[in-house]
C-alpha positions as CSV (number, residue, x, y, z in Angstrom):
1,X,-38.5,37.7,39.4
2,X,-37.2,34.5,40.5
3,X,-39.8,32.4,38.6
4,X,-38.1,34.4,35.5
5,X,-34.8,33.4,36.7
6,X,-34.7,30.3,36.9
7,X,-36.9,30.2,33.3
8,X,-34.2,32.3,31.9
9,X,-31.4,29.7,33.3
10,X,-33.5,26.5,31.9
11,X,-33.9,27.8,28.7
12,X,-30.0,28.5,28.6
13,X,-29.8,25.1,29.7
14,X,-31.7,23.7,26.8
15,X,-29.8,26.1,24.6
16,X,-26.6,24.2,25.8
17,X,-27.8,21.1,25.2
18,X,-28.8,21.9,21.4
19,X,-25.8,24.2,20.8
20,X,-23.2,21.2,22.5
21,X,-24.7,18.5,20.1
22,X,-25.3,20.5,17.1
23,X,-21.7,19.0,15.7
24,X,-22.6,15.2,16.9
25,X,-24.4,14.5,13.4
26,X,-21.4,14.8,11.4
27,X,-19.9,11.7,13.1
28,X,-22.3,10.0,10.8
29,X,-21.7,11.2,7.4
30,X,-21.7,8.3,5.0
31,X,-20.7,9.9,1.8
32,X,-20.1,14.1,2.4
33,X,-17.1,15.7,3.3
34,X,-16.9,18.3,5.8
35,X,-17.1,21.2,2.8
36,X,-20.3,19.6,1.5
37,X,-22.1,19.4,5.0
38,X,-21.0,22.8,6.1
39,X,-22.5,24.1,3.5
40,X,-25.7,22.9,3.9
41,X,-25.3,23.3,7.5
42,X,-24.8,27.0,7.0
43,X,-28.0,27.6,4.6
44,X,-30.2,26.2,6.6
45,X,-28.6,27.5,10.5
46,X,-27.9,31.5,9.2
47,X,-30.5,31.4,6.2
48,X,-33.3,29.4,6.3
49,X,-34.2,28.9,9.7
50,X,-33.6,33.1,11.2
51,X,-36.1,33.7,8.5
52,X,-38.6,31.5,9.3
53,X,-38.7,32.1,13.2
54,X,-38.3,35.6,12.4
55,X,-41.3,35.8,10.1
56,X,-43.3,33.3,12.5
57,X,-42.9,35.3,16.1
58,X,-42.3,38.6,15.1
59,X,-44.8,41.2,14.5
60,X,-44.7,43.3,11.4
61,X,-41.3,42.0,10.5
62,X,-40.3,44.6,7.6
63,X,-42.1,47.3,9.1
64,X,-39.6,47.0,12.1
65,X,-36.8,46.7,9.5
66,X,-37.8,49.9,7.5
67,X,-38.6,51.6,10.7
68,X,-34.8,51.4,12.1
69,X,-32.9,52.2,8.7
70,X,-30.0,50.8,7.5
71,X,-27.7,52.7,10.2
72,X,-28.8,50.1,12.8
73,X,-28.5,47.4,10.7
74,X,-24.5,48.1,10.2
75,X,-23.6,47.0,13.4
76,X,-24.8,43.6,13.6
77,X,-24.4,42.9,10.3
78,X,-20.4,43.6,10.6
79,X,-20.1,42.2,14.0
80,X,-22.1,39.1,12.8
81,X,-19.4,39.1,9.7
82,X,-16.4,38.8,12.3
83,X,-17.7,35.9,13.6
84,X,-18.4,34.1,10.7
85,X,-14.6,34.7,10.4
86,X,-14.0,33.6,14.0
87,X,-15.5,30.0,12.4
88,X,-13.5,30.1,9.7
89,X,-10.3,30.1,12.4
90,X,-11.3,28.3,14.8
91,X,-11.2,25.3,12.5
92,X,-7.3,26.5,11.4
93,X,-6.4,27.4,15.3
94,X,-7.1,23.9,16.1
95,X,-5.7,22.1,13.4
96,X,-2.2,23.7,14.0
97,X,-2.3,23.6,18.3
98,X,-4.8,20.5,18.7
99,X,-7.9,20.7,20.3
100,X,-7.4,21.1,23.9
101,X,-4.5,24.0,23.8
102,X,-6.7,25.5,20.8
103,X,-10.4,25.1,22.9
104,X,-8.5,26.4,26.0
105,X,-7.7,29.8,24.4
106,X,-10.2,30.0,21.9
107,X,-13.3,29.2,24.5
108,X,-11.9,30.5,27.1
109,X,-11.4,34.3,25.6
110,X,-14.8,33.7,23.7
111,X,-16.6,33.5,27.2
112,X,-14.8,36.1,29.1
113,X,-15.5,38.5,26.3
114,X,-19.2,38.1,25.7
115,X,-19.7,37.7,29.1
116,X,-17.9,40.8,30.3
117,X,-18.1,43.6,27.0
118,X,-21.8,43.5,27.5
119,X,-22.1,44.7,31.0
120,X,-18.8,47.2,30.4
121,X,-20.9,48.8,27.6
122,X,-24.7,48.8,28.6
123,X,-24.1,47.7,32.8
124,X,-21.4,49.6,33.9
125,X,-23.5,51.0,37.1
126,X,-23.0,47.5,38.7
127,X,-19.0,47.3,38.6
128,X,-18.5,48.2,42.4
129,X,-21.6,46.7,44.0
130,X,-22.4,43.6,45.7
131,X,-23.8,42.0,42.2
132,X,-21.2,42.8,40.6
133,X,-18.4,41.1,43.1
134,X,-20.9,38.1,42.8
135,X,-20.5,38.3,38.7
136,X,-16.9,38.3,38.9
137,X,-16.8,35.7,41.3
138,X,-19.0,33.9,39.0
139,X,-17.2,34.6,35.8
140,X,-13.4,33.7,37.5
141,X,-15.5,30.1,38.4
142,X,-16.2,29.8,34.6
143,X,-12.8,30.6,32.8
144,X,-10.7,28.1,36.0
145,X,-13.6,25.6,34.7
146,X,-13.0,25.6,31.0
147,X,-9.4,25.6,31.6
148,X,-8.9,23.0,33.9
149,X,-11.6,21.2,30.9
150,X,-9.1,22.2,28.8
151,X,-6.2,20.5,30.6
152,X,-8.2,17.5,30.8
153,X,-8.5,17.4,27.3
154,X,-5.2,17.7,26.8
155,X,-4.4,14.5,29.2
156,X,-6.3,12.4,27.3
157,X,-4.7,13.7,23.7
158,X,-1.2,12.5,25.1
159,X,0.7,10.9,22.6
160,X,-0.9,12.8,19.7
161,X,1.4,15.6,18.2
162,X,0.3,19.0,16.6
163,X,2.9,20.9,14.8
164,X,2.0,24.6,13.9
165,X,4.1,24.2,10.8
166,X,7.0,25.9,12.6
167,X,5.2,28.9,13.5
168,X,4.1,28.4,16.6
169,X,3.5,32.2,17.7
170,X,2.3,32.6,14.7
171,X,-0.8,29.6,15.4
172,X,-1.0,30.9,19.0
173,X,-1.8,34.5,17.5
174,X,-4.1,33.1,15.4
175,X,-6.1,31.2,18.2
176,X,-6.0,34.3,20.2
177,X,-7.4,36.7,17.3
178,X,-10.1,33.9,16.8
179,X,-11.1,33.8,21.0
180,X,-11.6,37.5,20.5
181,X,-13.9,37.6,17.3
182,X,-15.5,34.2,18.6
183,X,-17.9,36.4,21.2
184,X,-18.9,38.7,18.0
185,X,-22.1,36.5,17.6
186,X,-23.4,37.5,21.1
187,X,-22.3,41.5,20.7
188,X,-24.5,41.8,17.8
189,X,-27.4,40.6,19.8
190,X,-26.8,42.2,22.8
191,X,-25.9,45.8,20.5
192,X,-28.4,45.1,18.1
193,X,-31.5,45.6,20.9
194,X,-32.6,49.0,19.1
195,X,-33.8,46.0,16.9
196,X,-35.9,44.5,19.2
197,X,-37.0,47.3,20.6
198,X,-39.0,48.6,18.0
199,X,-40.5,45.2,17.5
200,X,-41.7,45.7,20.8
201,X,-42.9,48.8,19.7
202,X,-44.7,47.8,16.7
203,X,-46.4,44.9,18.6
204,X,-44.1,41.9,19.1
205,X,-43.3,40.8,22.8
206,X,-40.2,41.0,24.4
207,X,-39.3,37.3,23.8
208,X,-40.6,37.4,20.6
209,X,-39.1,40.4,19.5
210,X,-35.2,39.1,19.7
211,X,-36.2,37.1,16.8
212,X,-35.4,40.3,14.8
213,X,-32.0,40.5,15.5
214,X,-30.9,36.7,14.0
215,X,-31.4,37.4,10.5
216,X,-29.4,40.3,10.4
217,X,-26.3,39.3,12.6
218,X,-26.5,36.0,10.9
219,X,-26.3,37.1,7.4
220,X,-23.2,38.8,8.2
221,X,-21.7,35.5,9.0
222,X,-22.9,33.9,6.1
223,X,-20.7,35.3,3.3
224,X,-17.2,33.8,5.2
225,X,-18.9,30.3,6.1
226,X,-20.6,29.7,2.7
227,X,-17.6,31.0,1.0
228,X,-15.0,28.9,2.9
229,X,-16.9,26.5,2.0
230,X,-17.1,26.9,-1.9
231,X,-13.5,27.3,-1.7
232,X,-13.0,23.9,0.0
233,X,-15.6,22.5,-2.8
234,X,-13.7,23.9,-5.7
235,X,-10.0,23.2,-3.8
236,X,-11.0,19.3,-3.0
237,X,-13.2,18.7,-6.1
238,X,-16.0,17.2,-3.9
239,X,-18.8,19.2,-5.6
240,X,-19.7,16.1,-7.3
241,X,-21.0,14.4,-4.3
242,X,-23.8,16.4,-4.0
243,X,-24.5,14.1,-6.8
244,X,-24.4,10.7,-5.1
245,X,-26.9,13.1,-2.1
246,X,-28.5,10.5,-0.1
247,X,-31.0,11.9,2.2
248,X,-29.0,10.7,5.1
249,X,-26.0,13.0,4.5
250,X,-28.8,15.7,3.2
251,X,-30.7,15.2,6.7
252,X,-27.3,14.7,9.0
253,X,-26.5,18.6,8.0
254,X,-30.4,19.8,8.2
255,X,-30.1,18.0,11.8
256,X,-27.1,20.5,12.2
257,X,-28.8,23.8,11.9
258,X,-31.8,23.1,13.4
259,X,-29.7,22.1,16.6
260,X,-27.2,25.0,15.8
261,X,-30.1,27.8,15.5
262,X,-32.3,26.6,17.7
263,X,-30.2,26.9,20.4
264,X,-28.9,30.5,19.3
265,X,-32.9,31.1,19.1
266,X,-34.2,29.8,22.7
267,X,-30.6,31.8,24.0
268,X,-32.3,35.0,22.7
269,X,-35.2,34.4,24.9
270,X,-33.1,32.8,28.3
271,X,-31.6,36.6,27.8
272,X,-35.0,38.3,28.0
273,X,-35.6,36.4,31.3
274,X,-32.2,37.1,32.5
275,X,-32.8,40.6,32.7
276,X,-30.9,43.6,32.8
277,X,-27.5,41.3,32.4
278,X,-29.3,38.6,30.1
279,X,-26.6,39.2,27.7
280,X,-23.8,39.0,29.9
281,X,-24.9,35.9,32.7
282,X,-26.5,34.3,29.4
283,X,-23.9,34.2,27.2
284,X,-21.9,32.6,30.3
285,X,-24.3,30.1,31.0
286,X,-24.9,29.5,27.6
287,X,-21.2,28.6,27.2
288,X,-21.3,26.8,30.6
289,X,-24.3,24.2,29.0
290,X,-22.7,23.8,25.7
291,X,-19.5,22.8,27.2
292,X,-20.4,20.3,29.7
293,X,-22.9,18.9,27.4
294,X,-20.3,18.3,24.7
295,X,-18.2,16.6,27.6
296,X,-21.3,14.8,28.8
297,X,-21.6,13.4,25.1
298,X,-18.2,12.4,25.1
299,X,-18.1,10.4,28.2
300,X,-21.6,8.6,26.6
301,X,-20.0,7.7,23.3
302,X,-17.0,6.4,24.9
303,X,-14.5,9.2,24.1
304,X,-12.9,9.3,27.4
305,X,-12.9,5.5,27.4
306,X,-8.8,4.9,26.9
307,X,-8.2,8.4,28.8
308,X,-6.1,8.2,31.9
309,X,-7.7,8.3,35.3
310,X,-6.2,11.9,35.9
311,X,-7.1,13.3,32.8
312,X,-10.8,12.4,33.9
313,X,-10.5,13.3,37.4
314,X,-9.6,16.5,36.0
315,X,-12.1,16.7,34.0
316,X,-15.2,16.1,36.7
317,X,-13.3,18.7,38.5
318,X,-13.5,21.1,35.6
319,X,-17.2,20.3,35.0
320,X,-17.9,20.9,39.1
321,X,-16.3,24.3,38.6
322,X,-18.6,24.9,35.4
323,X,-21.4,24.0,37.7
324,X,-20.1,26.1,40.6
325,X,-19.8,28.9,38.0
326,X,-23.6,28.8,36.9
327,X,-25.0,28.8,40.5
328,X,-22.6,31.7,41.1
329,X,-24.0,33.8,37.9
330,X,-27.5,32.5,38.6
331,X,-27.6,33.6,41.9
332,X,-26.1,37.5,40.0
333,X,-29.4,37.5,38.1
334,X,-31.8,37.0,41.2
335,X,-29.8,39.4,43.4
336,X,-30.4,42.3,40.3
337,X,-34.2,41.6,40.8
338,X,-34.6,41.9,44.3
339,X,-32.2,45.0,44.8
340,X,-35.0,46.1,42.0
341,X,-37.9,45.7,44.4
């Protein structure tokens, strides 16, 4: 069990590191607007790629599909759906409150949710028990970390003003609605195991077998992504650079959703590892990873260069706590396997 712990946490890792980068190509657009590489970006993250890992690692794909019916499917196809919206917002939340008030809220009510609905639905037995105070000890680390990351953030924006076109409730509503659809990704995997399950069944292994849950909670997200981003096509009149496609741009938001999907993909199988709360400590260390690598990445390309010396201090404080959090939350996982022995 603690082999498959610390596997489990590594892979999240890894999933961090992709899922924290995935946005760094666009920095080097040449020619595309955001419209035209999100676009591309979401063919190839919620399309292309699901398929093909699905059809590569997962036994008797369609028989597993007709096997379940379309009653199972619902679920993670509508909860998939509400976070494609969540994208859609986040993108609006931020624009009107800035990054670092919109991230704070946003991020911060994305992780406490898929963290903690998970274990309320399918690991209630734990609430009262030593691994449980350990979780919530763990999960209070992780929200104090993103929002002292936050405040950081916000340091180092001084000086830039965000207006939420005199509606400021209004935008904070609007981040708020968007933290709580944000985690809809991870309740379709983690409700959306009846999937898996009969992949088992039908011959695919554990690890494998959460490969059959991506194509259907990501085609639900697809419809408000893809048509957000017609809209913006049609809106800015940019459909005609697809005609001046270079196979930089092209590659740039290819680059995108293999980062993008791959980490959702190696995430799936951190969770199998994790055990019994894979979908609940995952999703936290999953968010952990992504969050200090995209802070890492910063600091590398210079972002933080001009920042003041508190708004960094407050920042490697945030990212101790981060790393505080995921000792806590690994050390939840090992202490579920050996109250199993």
């Amino acid at each position: 069990m603690r082999h498959s712990v610390w596997v489990g946490v590594g892979l999240t890792l890894l999933a961090g590191l992709g899922s924290g980068n995935c946005m760094f190509p666009m920095k080097f657009a040449r020619r595309w607007k955001w419209e035209n590489l999100w676009l591309v970006f979401s063919l190839v993250s919620l399309v292309v790629i699901p398929w093909i890992l699905a059809f590569c690692y997962v036994s008797k794909l369609w028989s597993v599909y007709s096997a379940i019916g379309l009653g199972t499917m619902v679920l993670p196809l509508l909860l998939g759906a509400g976070w494609g919206i969540a994208q859609i917002l986040f993108g609006l939340s931020v624009a009107r409150l800035g990054l670092a008030l919109g991230y704070a809220i946003i991020i911060g009510l994305g992780s406490l949710g898929g963290t903690l609905i998970p274990l309320l639905v399918n690991s209630r037995s734990v609430l009262g028990t030593s691994v449980g105070a350990l979780f919530f000890a763990g999960l209070a680390v992780m929200i104090t970390g993103i929002v002292v990351s936050a405040r950081a953030g916000s340091q180092r924006e001084r000086g830039t003003t965000h207006t939420a076109g005199g509606n400021y409730a209004g935008a904070l509503g609007l981040a708020v609605v968007c933290g709580l659809m944000a985690p809809m990704i991870n309740y379709a995997f983690a409700f959306g195991q009846a999937i898996a399950d009969r992949a088992v069944e039908l011959g695919s292994s554990p690890t494998e077998a959460a490969f059959a849950v991506w194509p259907l909670a990501l085609a639900g997200g697809l419809v408000p992504n893809i048509g957000y981003s017609l809209y913006l096509l049609s809106k800015n009149g940019t459909w005609g650079l697809y005609r001046e496609v270079t196979w930089h741009d092209g590659a740039l938001a290819t680059l995108m959703g293999l980062l993008w999907m791959g980490a959702v993909g190696i995430y799936g199988v951190a969770s199998v590892f994790l055990g019994s709360l894979g979908t609940s400590v995952g999703w936290g260390l999953f968010q952990i990873f992504m969050i200090i690598t995209a802070n890492l990445s910063g600091l590398l390309t210079g972002e933080w260069r001009s920042a003041p010396a508190t708004s960094r201090k407050l920042l490697y404080a945030g990212l101790g706590l981060l790393i505080a959090a995921t000792l806590l939350l690994a050390a939840t996982v090992r202490l579920i396997g050996e109250n199993a022995r």
